[in-house]
C-alpha positions as semicolon CSV with decimal commas, in nm:
position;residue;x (nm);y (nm);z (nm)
1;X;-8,160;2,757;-6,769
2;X;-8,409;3,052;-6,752
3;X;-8,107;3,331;-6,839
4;X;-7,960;3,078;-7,063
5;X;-8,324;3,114;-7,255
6;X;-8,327;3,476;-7,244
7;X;-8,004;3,530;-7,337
8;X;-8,065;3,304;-7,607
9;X;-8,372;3,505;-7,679
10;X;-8,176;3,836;-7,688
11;X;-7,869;3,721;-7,884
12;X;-8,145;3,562;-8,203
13;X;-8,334;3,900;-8,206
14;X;-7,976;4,084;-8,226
15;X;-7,887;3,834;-8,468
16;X;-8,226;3,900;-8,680
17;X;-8,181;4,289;-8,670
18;X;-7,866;4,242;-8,884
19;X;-8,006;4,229;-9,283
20;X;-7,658;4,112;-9,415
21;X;-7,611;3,845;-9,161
22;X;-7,943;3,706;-9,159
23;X;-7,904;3,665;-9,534
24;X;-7,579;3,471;-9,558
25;X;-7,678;3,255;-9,246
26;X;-8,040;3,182;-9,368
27;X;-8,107;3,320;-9,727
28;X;-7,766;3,232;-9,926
29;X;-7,728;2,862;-9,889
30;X;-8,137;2,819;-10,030
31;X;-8,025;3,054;-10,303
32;X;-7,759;2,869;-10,442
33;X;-7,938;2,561;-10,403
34;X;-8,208;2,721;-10,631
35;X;-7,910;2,856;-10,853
36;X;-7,738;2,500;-10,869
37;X;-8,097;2,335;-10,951
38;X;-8,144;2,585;-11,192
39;X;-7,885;2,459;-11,445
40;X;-8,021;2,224;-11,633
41;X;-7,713;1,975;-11,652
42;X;-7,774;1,928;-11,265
43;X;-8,096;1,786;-11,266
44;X;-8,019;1,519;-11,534
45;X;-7,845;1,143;-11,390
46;X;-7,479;1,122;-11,422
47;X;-7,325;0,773;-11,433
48;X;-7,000;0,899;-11,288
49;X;-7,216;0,963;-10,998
50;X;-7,361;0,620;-10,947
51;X;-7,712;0,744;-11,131
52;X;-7,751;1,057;-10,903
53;X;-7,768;1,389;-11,021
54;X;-7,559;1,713;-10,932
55;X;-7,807;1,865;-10,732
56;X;-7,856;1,568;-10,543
57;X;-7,527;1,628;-10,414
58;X;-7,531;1,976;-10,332
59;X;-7,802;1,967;-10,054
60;X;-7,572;1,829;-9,816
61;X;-7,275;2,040;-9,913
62;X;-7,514;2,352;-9,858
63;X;-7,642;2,158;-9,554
64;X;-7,244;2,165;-9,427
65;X;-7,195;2,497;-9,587
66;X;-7,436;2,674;-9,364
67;X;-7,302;2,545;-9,050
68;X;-6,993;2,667;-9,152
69;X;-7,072;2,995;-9,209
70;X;-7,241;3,008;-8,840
71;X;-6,964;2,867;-8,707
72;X;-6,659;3,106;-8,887
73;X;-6,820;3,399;-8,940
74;X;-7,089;3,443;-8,680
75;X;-6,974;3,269;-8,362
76;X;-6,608;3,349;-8,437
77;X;-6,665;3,732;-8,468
78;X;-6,901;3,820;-8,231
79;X;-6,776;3,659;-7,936
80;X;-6,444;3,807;-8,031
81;X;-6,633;4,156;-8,016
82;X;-6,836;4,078;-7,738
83;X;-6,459;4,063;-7,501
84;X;-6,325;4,330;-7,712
85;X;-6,605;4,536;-7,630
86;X;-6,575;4,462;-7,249
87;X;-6,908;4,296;-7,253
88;X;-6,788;3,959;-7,140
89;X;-6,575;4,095;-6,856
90;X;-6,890;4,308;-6,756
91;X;-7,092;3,999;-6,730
92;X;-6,847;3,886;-6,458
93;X;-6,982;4,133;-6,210
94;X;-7,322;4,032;-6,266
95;X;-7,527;3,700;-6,148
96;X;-7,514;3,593;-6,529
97;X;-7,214;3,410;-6,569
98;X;-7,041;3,496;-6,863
99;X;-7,030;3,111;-6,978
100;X;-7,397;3,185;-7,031
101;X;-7,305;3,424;-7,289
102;X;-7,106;3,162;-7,424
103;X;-7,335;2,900;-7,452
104;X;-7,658;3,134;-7,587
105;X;-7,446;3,162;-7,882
106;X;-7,340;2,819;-7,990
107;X;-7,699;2,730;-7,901
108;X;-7,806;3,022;-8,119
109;X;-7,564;2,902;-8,403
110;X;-7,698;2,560;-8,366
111;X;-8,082;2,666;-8,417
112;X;-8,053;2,915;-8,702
113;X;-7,832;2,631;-8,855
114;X;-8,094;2,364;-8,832
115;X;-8,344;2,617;-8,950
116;X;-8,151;2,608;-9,304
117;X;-8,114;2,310;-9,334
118;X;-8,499;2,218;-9,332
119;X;-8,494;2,512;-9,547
120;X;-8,288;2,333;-9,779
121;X;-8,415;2,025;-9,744
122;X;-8,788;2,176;-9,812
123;X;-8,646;2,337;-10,150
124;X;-8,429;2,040;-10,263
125;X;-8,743;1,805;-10,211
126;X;-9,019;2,014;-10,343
127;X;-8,855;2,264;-10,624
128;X;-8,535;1,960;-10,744
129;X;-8,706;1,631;-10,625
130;X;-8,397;1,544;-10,423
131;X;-8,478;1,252;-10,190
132;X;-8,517;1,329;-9,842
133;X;-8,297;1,118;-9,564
134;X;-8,363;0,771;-9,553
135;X;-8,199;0,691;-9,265
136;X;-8,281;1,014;-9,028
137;X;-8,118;0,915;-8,698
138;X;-7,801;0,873;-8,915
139;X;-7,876;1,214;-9,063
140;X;-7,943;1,384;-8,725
141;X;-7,601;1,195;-8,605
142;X;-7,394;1,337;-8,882
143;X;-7,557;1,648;-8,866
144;X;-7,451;1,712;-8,489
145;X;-7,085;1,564;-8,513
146;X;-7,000;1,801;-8,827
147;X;-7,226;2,124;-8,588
148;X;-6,980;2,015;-8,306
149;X;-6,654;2,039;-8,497
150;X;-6,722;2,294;-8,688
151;X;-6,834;2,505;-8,369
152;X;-6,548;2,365;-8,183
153;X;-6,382;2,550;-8,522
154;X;-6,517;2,868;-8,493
155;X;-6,427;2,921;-8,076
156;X;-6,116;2,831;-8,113
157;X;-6,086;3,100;-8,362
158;X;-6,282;3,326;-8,109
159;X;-6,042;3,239;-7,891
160;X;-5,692;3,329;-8,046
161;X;-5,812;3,624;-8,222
162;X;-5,775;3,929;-8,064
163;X;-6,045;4,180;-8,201
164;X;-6,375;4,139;-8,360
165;X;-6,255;4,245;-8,693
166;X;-5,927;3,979;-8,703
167;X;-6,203;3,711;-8,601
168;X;-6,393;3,770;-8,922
169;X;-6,088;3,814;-9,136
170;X;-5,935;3,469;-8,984
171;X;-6,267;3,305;-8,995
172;X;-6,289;3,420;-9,382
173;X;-5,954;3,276;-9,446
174;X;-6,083;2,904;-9,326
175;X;-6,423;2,941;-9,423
176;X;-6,267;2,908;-9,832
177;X;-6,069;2,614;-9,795
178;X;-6,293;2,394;-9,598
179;X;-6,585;2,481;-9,799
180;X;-6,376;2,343;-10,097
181;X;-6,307;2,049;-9,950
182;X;-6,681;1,980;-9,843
183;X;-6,694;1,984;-10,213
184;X;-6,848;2,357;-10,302
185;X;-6,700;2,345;-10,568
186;X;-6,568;1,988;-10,710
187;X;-6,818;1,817;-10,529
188;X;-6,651;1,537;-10,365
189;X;-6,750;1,214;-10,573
190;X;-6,576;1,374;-10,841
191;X;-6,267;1,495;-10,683
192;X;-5,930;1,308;-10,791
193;X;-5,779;1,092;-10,559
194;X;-5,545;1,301;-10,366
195;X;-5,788;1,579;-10,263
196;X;-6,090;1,306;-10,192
197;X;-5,867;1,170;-9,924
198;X;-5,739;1,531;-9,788
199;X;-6,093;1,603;-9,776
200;X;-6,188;1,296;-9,567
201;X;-5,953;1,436;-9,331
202;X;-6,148;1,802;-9,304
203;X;-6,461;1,854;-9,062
204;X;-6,690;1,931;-9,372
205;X;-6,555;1,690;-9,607
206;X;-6,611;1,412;-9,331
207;X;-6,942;1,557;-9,210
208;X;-7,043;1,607;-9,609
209;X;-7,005;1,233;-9,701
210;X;-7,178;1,141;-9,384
211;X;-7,449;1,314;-9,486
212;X;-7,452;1,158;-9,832
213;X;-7,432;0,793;-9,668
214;X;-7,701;0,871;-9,435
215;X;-7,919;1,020;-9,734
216;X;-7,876;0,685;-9,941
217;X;-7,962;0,484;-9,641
218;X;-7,632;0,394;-9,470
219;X;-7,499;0,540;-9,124
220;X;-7,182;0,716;-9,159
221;X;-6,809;0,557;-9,208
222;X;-6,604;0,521;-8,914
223;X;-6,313;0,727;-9,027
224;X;-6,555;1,017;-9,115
225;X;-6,710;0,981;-8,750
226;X;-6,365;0,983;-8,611
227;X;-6,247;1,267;-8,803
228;X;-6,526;1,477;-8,682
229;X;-6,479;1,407;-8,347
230;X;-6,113;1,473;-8,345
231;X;-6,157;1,811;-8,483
232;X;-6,404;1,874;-8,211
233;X;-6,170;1,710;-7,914
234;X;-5,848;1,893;-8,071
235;X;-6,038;2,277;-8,172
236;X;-6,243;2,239;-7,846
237;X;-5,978;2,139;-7,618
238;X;-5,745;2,456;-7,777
239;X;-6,028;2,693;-7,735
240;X;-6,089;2,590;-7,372
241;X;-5,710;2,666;-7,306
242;X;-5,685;2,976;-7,459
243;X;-6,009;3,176;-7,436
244;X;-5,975;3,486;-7,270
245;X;-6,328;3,690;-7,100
246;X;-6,126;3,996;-7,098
């Protein structure tokens, strides 16, 4: 547990010395929550929406959106660079397993993750009046089953790609889709028919509406819970075949 810390320790200071990481990790999902609250047609009550407002709904997308971009574009890419780099196979020959490695990042992932969404919950409550949680173990629960999945997500990508740079490209190419289907940009209580059910089937889009449910009160659908944890099960169990330390 002690290297696990340190490592830990290391990998968020290497993490915080990179300006454009650190600001679409922890600054961009804030700043298009302020953006989004800005527009006046967000803030007012939509009866399509069952009373709520817009922005109402985008806190948990952003909430989803964040762990997303951990998860593709962080995790994904510099593991993938880490073994491309030989640092991983180095790691072998020393008492530090190289599984430590492995978990300093997702635990990395998972803090600067939960550090945005406070962040975002702090904004949406304070600047937009958007209602905190009312049903916070629910919250917490969704929160971890869409982190898992969407982790699970981003090694198996880690995991088939074979450079650094192929990581971030791949991880780009997901990161679109499933952030439209968390409802980026139709949010998903106004999606037709066809995609609201595709996107029950995605790790966001599953882990978004659990979010919402737990928000209003409610803990989170069955399906939703299941779909989460099949993504994490099926990405997880992939990764863990194919991962390569060298």
């Amino acid at each position: 547990m002690s290297a696990l810390s340190r490592l830990t320790a290391t990998e968020t200071r290497l993490f915080l010395r990179e300006p454009i990481i650190v600001f679409f990790g922890l600054g961009f999902p804030p700043l298009l929550l302020v953006i989004f609250g800005a527009i006046p047609a967000f803030r007012e009550p939509d009866a399509d929406l069952g009373g709520l407002r817009t922005i109402d709904l985008y806190v948990p997308i952003l909430v989803a959106l964040a762990v997303a971009m951990f998860a593709l574009n962080s995790l994904s890419q510099l593991l993938a660079t880490y073994r491309e780099k030989g640092v991983l196979r180095r790691m072998r020959t020393t008492p530090v397993r190289p599984a430590a490695m492995l978990g300093a990042q997702l635990l990395m992932s998972t803090l600067m993750s939960v550090v945005t969404m406070l962040v975002l919950l702090a904004v949406g409550r304070l600047a937009f009046d958007v209602r905190l949680p009312r049903q916070v173990p629910a919250y917490l629960t969704s929160y971890v089953l869409v982190a898992l999945a969407m982790l699970a997500l981003g090694l198996l990508v880690a995991a088939l790609a074979p450079t650094g740079k192929s990581a971030g490209a791949v991880g780009t190419v997901l990161f679109f889709p499933v952030v439209f289907f968390a409802g980026l940009w139709i949010p998903r209580d106004s999606m037709p028919g066809v995609l609201r059910t595709i996107s029950d089937f995605t790790p966001l889009g599953a882990g978004v509406q659990s979010l919402q449910d737990a928000t209003a009160g409610h803990w989170p659908q069955l399906l939703h819970v299941a779909v989460m944890l099949g993504w994490t099960i099926v990405a997880g169990g992939l990764a863990a075949r194919y991962f390569r330390w060298e």
